[in-house]
C-alpha positions as CSV (number, residue, x, y, z in Angstrom):
1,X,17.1,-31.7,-16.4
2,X,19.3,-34.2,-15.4
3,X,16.8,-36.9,-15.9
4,X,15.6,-35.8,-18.7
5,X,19.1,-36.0,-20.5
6,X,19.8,-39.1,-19.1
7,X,16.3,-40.5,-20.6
8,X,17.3,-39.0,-24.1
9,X,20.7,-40.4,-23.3
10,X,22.4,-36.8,-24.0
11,X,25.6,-35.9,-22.1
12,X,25.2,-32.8,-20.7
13,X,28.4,-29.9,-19.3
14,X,28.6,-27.6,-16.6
15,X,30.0,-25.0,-17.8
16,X,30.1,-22.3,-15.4
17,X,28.2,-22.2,-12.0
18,X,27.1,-18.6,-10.8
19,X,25.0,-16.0,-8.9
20,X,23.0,-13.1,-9.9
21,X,22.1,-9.9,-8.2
22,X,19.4,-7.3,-8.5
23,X,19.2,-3.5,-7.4
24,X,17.2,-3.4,-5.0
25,X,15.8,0.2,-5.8
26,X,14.8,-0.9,-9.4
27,X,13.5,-4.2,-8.2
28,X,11.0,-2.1,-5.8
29,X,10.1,0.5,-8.6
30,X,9.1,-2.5,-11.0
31,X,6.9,-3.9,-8.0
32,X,5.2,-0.4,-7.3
33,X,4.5,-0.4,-11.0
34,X,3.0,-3.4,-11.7
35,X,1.9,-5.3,-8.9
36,X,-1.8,-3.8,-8.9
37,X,-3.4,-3.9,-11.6
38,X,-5.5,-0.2,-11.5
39,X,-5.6,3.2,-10.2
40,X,-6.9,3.2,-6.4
41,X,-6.1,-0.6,-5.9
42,X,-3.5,1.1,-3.3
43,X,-6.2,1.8,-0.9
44,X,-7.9,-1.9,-1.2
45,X,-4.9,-2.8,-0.3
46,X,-4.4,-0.6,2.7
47,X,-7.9,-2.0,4.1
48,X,-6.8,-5.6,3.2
49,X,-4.0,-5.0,5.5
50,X,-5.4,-3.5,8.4
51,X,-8.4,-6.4,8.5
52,X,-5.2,-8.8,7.9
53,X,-3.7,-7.5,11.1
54,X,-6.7,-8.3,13.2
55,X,-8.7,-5.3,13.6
56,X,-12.2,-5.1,15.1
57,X,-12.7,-1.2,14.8
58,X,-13.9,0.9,11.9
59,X,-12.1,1.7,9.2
60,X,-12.6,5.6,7.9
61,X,-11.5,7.1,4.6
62,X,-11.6,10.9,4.6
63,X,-11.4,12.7,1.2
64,X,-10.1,15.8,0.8
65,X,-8.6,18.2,-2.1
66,X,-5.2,17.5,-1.1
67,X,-4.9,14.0,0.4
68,X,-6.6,11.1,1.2
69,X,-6.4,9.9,5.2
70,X,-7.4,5.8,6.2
71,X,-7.7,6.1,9.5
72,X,-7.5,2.3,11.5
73,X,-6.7,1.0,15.0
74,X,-3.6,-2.0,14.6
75,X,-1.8,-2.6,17.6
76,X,0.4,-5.1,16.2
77,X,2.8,-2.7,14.1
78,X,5.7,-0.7,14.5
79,X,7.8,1.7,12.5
80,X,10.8,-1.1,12.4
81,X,8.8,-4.0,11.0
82,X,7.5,-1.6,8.5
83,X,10.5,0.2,7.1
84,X,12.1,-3.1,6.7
85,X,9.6,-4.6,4.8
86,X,8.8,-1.5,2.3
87,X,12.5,-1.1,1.4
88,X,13.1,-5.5,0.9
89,X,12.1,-6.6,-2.2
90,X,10.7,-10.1,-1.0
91,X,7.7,-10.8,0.6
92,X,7.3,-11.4,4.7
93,X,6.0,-13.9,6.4
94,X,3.0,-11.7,7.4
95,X,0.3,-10.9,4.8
96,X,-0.3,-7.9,6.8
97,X,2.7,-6.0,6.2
98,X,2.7,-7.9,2.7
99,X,-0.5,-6.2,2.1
100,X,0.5,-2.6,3.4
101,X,3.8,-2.8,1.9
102,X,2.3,-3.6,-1.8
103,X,0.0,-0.6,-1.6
104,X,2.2,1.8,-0.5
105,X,4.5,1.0,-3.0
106,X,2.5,1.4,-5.9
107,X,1.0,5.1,-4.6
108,X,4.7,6.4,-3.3
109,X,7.1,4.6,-5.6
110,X,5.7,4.1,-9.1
111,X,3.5,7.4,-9.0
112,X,5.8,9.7,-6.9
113,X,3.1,10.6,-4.0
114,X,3.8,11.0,-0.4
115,X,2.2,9.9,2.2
116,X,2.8,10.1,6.1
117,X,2.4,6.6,8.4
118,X,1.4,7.3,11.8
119,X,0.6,5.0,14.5
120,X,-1.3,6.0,17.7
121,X,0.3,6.9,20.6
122,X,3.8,7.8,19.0
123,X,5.6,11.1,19.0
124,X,7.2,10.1,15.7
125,X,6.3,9.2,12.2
126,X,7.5,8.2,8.9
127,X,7.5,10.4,5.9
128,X,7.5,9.1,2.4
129,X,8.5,12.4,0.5
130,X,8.7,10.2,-3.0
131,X,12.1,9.9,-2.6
132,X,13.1,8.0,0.5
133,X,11.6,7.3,4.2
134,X,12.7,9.3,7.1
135,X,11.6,9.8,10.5
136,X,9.4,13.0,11.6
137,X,9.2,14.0,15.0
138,X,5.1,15.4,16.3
139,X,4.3,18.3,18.6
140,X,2.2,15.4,20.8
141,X,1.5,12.3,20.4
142,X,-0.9,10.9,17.9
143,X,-4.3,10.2,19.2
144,X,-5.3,7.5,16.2
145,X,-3.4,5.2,13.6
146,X,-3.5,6.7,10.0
147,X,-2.3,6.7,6.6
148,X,-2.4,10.2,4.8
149,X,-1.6,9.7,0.9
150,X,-1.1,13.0,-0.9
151,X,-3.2,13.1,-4.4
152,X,0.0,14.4,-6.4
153,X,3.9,14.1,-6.5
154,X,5.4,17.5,-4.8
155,X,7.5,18.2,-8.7
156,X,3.6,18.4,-9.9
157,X,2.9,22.0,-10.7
158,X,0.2,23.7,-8.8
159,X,-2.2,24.5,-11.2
160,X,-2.3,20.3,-11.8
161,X,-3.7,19.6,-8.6
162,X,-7.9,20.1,-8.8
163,X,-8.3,17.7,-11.3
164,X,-6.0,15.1,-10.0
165,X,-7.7,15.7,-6.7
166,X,-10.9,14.8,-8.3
167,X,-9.7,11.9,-10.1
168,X,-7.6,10.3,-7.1
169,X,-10.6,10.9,-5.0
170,X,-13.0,9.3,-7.9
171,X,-10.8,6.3,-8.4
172,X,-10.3,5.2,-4.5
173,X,-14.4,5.8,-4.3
174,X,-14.6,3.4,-7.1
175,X,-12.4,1.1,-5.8
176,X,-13.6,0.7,-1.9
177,X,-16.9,0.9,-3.4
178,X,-16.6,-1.9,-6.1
179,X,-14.4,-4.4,-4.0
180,X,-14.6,-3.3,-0.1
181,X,-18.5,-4.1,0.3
182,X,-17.3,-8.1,1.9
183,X,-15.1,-5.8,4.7
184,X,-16.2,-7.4,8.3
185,X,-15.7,-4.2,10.1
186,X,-17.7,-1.2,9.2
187,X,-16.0,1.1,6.4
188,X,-16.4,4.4,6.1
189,X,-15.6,6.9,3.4
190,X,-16.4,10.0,4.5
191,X,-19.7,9.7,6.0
192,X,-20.6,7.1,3.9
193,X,-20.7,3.3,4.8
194,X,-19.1,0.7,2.5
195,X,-19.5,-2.7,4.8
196,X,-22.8,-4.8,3.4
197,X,-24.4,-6.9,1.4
198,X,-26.4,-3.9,0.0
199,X,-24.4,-1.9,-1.0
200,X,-22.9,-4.4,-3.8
201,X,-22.5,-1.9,-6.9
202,X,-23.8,-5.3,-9.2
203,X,-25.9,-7.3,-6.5
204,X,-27.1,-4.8,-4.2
């Protein structure tokens, strides 16, 4: 700017120097709501961030009436790393947790759905109840890492849940299915395999 006025030969006056700030709970609401760009991209994003972290094992998506679990082996995070990163509004240093951070977000802030993060070998977890993340103790420890993402916000009335069961299960199908296919470990959903040439939906 300065050059610019100086090449028009324009004075230019500071008026007044200052600082902004931004609440931090509405800045993550607007990422959950627009960062990805359709239903189900959540759970592309969860698989981005698992192969991002440097897994060589499966990934499994199991389908059922009341949540969705991705089940992954990731040795390199913890619950810290995690809960730091999902409640800051800028983006790490790791695309990993950039990754796991973005689709979580858009599944537990902008469309109120909780889901559980449990990583193997721990006798705690963390609980997304749509509100805010606390810490859950288990009975023993968990045997494998996982995600479990609940198909409906708990305010949704019971007799919502069958068809938004079937859609959330229809739209993360879709999704895996349509953009997962290039995934260099095998991926599962249910006992289906996702992870080949093949099974392209437009090349196959």
């Amino acid at each position: 700017m300065d050059s610019f006025l100086e090449r028009e030969g324009l004075e230019g006056a500071l008026h007044e120097e200052g600082c902004f700030t931004l609440n931090p709970d509405l800045a993550l609401k607007k990422l959950g709501d627009f960062q990805l760009p359709f239903s189900g991209a959540w759970a592309v994003k969860i698989v981005q961030a698992v192969i991002a972290a440097g897994t060589k094992t499966p990934i499994r998506v199991e389908q059922g009436r009341k949540n969705t679990r991705i089940s992954f082996e990731v040795k390199s995070w913890d619950y810290e790393s995690f809960r730091a990163q999902f409640q800051n509004p800028q983006s790490s240093p790791r695309a990993d947790l950039n990754h796991l951070v973005m689709g979580l977000r858009s599944v537990g802030i902008s469309e109120s759905r909780p889901f559980d993060f449990v990583l193997r070998g721990q006798d705690t977890f963390v609980r997304w109840d749509s509100e805010s993340l606390t810490s859950r103790v288990r009975a023993t420890p968990a045997l494998n890492s996982c995600l479990i993402v609940g198909h409906w916000s708990p305010s949704t009335t019971p007799e919502c849940t069958g068809p938004t069961a079937r859609e959330a299960n229809a739209d993360i199908s879709q999704a895996l299915s349509r953009r997962c296919f290039p995934c260099p470990v095998p991926l599962y959903i249910d006992a289906r395999r996702l992870d080949a040439l093949q099974f392209c939906p437009f090349h196959g």
